[in-house]
MARTI-435535 format. One line per 3 residues: their letters; for each residue x, y, z of C-alpha. Coordinates in Angstrom, 3 decimals, m for minus. Layout:
REM residues N
A = X:Y:Z | ...
This chain:
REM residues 484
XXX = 21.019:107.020:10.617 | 20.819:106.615:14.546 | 22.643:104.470:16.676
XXX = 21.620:103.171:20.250 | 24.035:101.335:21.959 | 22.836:98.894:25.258
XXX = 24.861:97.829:27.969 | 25.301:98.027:32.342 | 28.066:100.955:31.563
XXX = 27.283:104.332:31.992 | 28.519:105.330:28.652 | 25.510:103.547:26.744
XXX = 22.424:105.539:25.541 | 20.376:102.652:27.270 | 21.929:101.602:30.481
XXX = 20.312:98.401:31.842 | 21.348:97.974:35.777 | 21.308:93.873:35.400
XXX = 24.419:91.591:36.279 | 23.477:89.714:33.385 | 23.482:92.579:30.935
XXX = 27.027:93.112:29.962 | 28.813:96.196:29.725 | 28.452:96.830:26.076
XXX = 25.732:94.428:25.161 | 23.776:94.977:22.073 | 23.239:97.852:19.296
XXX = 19.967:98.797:17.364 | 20.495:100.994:14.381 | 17.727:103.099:12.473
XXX = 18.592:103.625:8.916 | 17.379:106.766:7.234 | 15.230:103.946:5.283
XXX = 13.399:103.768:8.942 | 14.852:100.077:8.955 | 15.516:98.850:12.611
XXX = 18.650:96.331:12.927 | 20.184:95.044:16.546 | 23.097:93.649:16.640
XXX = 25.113:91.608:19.493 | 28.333:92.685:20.986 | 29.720:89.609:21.777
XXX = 28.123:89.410:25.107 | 28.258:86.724:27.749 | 24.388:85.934:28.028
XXX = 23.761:86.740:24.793 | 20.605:88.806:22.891 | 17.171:87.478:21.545
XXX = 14.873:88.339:19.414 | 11.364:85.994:19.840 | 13.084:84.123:22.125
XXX = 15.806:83.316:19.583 | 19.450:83.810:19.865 | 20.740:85.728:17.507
XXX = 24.817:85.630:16.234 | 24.654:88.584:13.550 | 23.021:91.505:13.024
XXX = 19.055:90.604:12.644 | 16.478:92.937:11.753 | 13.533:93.704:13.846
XXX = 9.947:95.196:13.532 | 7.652:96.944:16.100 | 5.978:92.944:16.805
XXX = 9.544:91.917:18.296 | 10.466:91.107:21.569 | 13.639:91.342:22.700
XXX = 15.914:90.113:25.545 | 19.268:91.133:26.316 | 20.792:88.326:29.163
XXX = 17.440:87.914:31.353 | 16.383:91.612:30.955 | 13.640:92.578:29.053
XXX = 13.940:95.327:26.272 | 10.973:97.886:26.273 | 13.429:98.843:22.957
XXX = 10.248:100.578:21.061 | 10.140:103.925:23.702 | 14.021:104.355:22.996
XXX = 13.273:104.130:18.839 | 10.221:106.625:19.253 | 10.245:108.703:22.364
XXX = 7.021:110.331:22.605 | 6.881:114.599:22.653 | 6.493:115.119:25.773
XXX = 3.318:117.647:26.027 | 3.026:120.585:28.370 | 3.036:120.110:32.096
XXX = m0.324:121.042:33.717 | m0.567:124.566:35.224 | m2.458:124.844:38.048
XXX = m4.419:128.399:38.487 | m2.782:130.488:41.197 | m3.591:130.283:44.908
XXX = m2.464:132.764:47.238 | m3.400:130.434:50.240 | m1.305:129.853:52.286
XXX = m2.134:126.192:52.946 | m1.913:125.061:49.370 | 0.282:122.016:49.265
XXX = 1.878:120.813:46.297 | 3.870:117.517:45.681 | 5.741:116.728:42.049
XXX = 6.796:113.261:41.395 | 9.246:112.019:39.205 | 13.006:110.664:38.314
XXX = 14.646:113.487:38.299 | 15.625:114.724:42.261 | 14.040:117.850:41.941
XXX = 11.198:116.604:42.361 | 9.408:116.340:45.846 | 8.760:112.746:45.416
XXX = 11.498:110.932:43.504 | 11.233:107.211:41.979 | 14.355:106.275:40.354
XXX = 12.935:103.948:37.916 | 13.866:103.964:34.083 | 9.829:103.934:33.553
XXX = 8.916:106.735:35.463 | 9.422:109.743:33.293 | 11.617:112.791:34.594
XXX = 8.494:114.744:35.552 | 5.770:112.598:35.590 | 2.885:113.797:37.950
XXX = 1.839:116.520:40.154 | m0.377:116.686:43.120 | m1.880:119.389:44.575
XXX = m4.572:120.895:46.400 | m7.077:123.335:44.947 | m8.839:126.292:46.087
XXX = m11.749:124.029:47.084 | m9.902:121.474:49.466 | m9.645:118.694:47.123
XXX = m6.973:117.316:46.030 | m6.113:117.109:42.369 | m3.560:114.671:40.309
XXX = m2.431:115.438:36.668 | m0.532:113.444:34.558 | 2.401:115.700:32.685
XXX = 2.439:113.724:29.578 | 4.712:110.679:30.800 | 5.935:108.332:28.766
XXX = 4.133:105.065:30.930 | 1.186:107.425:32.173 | m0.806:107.700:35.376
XXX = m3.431:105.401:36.808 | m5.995:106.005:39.390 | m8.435:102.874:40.304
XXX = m6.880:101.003:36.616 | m8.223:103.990:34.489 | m5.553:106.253:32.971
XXX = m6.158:109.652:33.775 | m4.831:113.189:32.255 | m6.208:115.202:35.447
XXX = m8.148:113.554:38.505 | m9.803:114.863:41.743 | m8.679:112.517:44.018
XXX = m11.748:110.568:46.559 | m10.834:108.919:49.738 | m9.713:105.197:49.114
XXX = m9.222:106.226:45.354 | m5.777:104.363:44.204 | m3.039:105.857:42.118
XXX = m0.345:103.791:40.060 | 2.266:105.867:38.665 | 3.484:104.184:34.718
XXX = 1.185:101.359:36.015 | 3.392:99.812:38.391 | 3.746:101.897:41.542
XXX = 1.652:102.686:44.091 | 1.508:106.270:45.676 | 0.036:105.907:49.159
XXX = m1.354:109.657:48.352 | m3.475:110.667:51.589 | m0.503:110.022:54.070
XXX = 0.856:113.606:51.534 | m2.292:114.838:52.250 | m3.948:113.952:55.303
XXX = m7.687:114.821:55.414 | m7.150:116.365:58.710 | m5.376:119.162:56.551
XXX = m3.144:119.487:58.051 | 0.373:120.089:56.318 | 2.740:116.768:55.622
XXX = 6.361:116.727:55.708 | 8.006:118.260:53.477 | 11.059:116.688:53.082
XXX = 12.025:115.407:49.943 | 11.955:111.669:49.867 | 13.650:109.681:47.469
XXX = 12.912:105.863:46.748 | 15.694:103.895:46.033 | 15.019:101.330:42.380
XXX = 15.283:98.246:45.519 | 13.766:99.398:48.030 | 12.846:96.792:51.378
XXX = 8.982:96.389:52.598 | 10.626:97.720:55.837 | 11.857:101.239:54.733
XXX = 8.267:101.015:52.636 | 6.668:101.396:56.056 | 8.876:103.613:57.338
XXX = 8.530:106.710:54.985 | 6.315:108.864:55.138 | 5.706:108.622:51.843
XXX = 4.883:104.607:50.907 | 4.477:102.291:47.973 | 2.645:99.874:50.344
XXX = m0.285:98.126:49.107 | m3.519:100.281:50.680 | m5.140:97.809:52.956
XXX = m8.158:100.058:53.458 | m10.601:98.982:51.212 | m11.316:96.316:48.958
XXX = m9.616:94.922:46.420 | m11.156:94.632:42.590 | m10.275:91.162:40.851
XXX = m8.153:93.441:38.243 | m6.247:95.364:41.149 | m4.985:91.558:42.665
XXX = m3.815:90.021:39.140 | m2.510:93.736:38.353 | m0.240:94.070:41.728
XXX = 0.504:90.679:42.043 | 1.225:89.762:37.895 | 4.803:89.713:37.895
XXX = 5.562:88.065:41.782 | 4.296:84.922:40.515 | 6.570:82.750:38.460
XXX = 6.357:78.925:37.070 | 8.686:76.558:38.553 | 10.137:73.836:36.186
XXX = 12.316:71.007:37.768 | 13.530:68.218:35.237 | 15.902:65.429:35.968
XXX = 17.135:61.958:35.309 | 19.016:59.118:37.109 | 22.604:58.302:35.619
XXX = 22.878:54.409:36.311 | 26.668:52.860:36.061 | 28.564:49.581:36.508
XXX = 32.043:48.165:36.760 | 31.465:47.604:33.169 | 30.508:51.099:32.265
XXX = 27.442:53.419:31.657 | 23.983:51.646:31.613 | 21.846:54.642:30.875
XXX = 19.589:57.617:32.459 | 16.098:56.391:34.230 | 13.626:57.203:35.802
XXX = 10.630:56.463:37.961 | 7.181:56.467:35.933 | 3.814:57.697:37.409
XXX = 3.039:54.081:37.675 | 6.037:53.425:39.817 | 7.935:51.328:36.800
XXX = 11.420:52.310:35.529 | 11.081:54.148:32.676 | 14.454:55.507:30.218
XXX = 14.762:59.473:29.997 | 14.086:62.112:31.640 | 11.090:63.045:34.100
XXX = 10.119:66.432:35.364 | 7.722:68.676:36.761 | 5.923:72.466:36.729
XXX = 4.567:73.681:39.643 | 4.229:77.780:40.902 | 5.642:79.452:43.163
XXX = 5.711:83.672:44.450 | 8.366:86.033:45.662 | 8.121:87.123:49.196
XXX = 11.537:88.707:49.422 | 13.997:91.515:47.535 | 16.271:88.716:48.037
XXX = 14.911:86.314:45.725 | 13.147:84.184:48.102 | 10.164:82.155:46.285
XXX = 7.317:80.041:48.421 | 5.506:77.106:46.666 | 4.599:73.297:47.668
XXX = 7.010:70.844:49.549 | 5.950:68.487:46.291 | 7.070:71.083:43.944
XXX = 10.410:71.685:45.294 | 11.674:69.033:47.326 | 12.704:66.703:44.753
XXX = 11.916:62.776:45.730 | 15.183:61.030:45.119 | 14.433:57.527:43.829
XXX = 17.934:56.752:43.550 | 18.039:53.996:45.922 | 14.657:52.664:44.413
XXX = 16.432:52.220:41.164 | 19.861:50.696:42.684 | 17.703:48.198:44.424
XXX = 16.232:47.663:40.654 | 19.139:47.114:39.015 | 20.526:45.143:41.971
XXX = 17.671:42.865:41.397 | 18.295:42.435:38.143 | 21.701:41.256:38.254
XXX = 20.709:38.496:41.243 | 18.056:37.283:38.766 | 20.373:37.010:36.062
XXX = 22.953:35.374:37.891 | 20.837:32.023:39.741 | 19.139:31.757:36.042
XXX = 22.427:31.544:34.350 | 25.108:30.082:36.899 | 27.604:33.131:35.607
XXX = 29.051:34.639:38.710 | 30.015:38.143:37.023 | 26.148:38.766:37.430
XXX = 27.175:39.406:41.439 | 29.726:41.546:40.566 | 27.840:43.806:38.663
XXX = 25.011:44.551:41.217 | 27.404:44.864:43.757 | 29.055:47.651:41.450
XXX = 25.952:49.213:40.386 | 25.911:52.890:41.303 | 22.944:55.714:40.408
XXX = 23.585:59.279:40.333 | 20.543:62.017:40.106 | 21.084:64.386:37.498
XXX = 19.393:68.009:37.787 | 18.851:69.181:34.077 | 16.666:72.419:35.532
XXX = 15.966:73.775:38.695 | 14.355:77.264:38.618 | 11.626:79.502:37.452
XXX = 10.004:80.712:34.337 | 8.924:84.215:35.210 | 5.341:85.788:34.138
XXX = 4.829:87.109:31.003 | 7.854:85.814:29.053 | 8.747:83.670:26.015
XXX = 10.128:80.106:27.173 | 12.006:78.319:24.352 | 14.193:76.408:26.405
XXX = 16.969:75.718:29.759 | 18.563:79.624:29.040 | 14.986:81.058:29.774
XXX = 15.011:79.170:33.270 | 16.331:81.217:36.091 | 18.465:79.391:38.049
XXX = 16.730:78.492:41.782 | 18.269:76.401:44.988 | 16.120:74.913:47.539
XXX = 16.806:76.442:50.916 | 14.157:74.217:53.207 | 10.608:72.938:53.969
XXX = 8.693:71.435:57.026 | 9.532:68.138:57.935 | 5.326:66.956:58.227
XXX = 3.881:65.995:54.954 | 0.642:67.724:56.336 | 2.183:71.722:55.781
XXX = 3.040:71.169:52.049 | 5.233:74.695:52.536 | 8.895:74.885:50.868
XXX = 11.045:77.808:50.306 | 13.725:78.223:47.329 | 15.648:80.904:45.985
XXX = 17.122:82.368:42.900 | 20.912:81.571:43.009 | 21.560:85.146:42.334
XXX = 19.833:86.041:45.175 | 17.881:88.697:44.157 | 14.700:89.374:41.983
XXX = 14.880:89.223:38.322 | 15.498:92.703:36.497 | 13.867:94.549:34.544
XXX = 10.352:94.271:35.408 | 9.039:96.174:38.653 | 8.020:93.125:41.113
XXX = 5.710:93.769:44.081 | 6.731:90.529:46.641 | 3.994:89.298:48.478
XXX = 4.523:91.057:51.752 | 3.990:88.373:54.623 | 3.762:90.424:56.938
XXX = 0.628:91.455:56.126 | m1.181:87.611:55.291 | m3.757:86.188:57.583
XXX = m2.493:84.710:60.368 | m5.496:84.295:62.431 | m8.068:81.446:61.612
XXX = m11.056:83.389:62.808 | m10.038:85.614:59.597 | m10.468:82.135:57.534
XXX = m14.207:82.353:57.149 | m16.473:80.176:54.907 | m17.680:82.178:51.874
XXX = m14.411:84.735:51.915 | m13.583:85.878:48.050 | m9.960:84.394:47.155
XXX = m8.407:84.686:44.041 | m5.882:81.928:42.795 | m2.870:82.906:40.539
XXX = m1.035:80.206:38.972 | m0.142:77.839:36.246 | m2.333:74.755:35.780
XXX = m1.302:72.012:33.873 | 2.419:73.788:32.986 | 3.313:75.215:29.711
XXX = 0.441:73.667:28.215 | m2.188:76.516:29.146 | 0.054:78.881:30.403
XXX = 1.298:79.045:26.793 | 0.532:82.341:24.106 | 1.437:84.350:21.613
XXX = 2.707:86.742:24.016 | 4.236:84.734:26.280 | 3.527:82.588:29.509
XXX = 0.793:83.977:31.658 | m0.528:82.851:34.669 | m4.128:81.952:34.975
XXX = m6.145:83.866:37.653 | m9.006:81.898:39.000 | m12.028:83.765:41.895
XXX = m13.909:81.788:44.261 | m15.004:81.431:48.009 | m13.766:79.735:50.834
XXX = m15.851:76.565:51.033 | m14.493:74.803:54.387 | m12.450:75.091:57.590
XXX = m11.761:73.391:60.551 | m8.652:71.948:59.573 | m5.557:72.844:61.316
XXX = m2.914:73.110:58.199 | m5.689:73.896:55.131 | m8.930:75.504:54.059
XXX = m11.218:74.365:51.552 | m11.857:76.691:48.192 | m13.749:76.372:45.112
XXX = m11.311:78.203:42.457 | m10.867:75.987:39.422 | m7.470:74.432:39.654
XXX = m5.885:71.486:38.132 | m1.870:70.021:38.621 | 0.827:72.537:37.751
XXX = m1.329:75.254:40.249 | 0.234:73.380:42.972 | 1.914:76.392:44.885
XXX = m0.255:79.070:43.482 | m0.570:82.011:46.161 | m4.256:82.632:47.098
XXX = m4.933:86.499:48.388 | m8.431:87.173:49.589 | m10.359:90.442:49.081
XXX = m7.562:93.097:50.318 | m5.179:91.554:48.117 | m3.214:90.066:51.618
XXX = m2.013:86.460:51.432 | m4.484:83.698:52.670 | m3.364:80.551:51.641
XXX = m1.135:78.345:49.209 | m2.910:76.112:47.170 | m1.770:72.511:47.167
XXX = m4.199:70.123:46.203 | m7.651:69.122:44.215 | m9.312:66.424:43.013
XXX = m7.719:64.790:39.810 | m10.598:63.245:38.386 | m11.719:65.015:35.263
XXX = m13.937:67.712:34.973 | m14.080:67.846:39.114 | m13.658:71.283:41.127
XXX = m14.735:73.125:43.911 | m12.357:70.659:45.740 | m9.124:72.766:46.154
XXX = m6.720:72.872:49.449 | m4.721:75.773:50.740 | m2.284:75.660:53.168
XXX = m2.794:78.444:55.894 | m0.383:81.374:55.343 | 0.716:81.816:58.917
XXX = 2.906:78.572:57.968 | 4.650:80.166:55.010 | 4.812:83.300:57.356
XXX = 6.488:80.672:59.990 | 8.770:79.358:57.173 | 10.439:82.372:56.079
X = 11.161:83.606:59.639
């Protein structure tokens, strides 16, 4: 029988850095049966399985997804751990200039990522007796990636681009110039949060390679996790002097309507800090609370100069409408939604005050990025800020959520749907025209062009049925303006 205990302390087998992870959070046992069982420890955010809370000990097959708080569980690598196979020898080289960089967790290594998915010693690069340069995986647990294929042993090509477990990149030929001439060779290690600033101040970068060009797969691969749904639902509360009326709202047809409404919409992290840009429509919610006073109000007037009864005054002068926010956040990429507890928690933080740059900012309450997924943030400093850049026929790619839940829905979560096309018109001062398929729920989506750098958000299309090639994005240089 094995035991794995879960938790933020130290003392855990599987220690999960997350402030909604608590300290001893959950506990998978393997009976000698090979049965797998997790069990909650009374935690505060609780532990799913499927997307279901669980309140006793549940057990679990290799199909199961798990969640402790808002952190994913890769739980299978901790039941299984894979033998980890020799590390790659390279012959001997008595030349002097042979340079030689290992990468991995653990800090003796010349290159150290402290993530939990990057395997103690992961990778080696070197140079061999023939001037190239040579990466070989040493039988990690996540792997090594060069150009989306995973390798064993590479020679490395100019503009070739390596992604260590998948996730981060290894700006390679600042190690080794091709003057070759000898890098530093300090050790460098990268913090788990590390800002796009100190990114372009080490020598050694994860900094998306701006080089060369971009495939469709390297965009939706970089960029899969910094795009998240945004859900909004609410209602209006309505209240006399004679007590609670109901909760309202505003139809599409601009009639009051009982319930709730709401709204799904995308947005994209641009900051460690949790920042997210999407559409002034999507996040700037349009109080209709006086609309419905006025209403009620109405109402009351009516009733009272067809009846003659007087208390008809008294209760639209009393009447009083409060807006109720049921949800206000984001559902991130490729997780299970079953309800409010799956919604991070967002705050808007501020837009433009022209309806022409449909722009907005909000940001996680917590103020930083969700854990346990590695998030590359759309780095505005590098989007297109100059129109003559904004050229008819550019490639874009659009990565979003169109019409909600309702498409972005599978078996394996929510995904976002990635959509190429070309720039189709400019001349506009705010937008540019594009022909990626889009419908509502897309509004927000981030549009990179060819280098994978931020070009536009897209905010509009033409409803009727069956109609694209119509879409709007805003310029980037005003979300770029926005966040300043």
């Amino acid at each position: 029988m094995k035991y794995i205990k879960i938790g933020r302390s130290s003392a855990n087998d599987v220690v999960l850095n997350d402030p909604t992870v608590s300290t001893q959070h959950a506990i998978i046992t393997v009976l000698d049966t090979k049965e797998i069982r997790i069990k909650d420890l009374n935690s505060t955010n609780g532990t799913y399985v499927n997307g279901r809370l669980i309140s006793s000990e549940t057990t679990i097959t290799t199909n199961d997804y798990i969640r402790l708080g808002n952190c994913t569980l890769d739980w299978l690598k901790y039941i299984n751990p894979r033998p980890q196979p020799p590390v790659p020898v390279f012959p001997v080289d008595s030349s002097a200039n042979r340079r030689k960089k290992t990468i991995g967790s653990m800090t003796s290594n010349d290159i150290v990522l402290s993530h939990s998915d990057v395997s103690r010693n992961h990778a080696q690069l070197m140079e061999n007796d023939r001037g190239e340069i040579v990466i070989a995986d040493c039988g990690s647990t996540n792997g090594t990636y060069v150009n989306g294929m995973k390798i064993s042993t590479h020679t490395l090509r100019p503009g070739d681009r390596i992604m260590i477990a998948n996730k981060y990149m290894l700006d390679w030929e600042q190690l080794f110039p091709a003057s070759g001439k000898k890098g530093n060779t300090k050790k460098i290690v990268i913090p788990i949060l590390i800002s796009a600033a100190a990114v372009v101040a080490v020598i050694v970068g994860f900094a998306i390679y701006l080089g060369s060009w971009w495939t469709a797969n390297d965009v939706h691969d970089y960029y899969n996790n910094s795009v998240v749904m945004i859900t909004a639902k609410w209602t209006y509360h309505v209240s006399t002097s004679s007590g609670n009326i109901g909760n309202f709202h505003i139809d599409g047809d601009g009639k009051l309507a009982e319930g709730a409404v709401g709204l799904t919409g995308t947005g994209f992290f641009v900051s460690e800090n949790g920042k997210i840009i999407t559409n002034k429509h999507v996040a700037a919610i349009d109080d209709k609370s006086e609309e419905i006073k006025d209403f009620f109000q109405r109402y009351y007037m009516y009733q009272a100069r067809e009846t003659g009864n007087r208390q008809y005054i008294s209760l639209a002068q009393s009447v009083r409408v409060t807006l109720n926010m049921l949800e206000y956040g984001i559902i991130r990429n490729n997780t299970h939604y079953t309800g409010a507890r799956d919604v991070i928690p967002c705050k808007f933080l501020k837009t433009y005050d022209s309806d022409e740059i449909d722009v907005a900012i909000i940001q996680t309450n917590s103020q930083t990025l969700p854990a346990g997924v590695k998030i590359n943030v759309v780095n505005l400093d590098k989007a297109i800020v100059d129109d003559k850049n904004i050229k008819i026929n550019t490639k874009v790619y659009l990565m979003g959520f169109p019409l909600g839940q309702f498409l972005a829905t599978t078996s394996s979560g929510i995904k976002a749907d990635f959509q190429p096309g070309t720039i189709t018109q400019t001349g506009s001062d705010f937008y540019f025209r594009h022909n990626a398929v889009s419908f509502g729920g897309a509004s927000g989506s981030p549009i990179f062009e060819k280098r994978g750098r931020l070009i536009g958000i897209h905010y509009a299309g033409l409803a009727q049925a069956g109609v694209h090639g119509y879409g709007r994005g805003i310029k980037a240089k005003y979300a770029v303006d926005l966040a300043k």
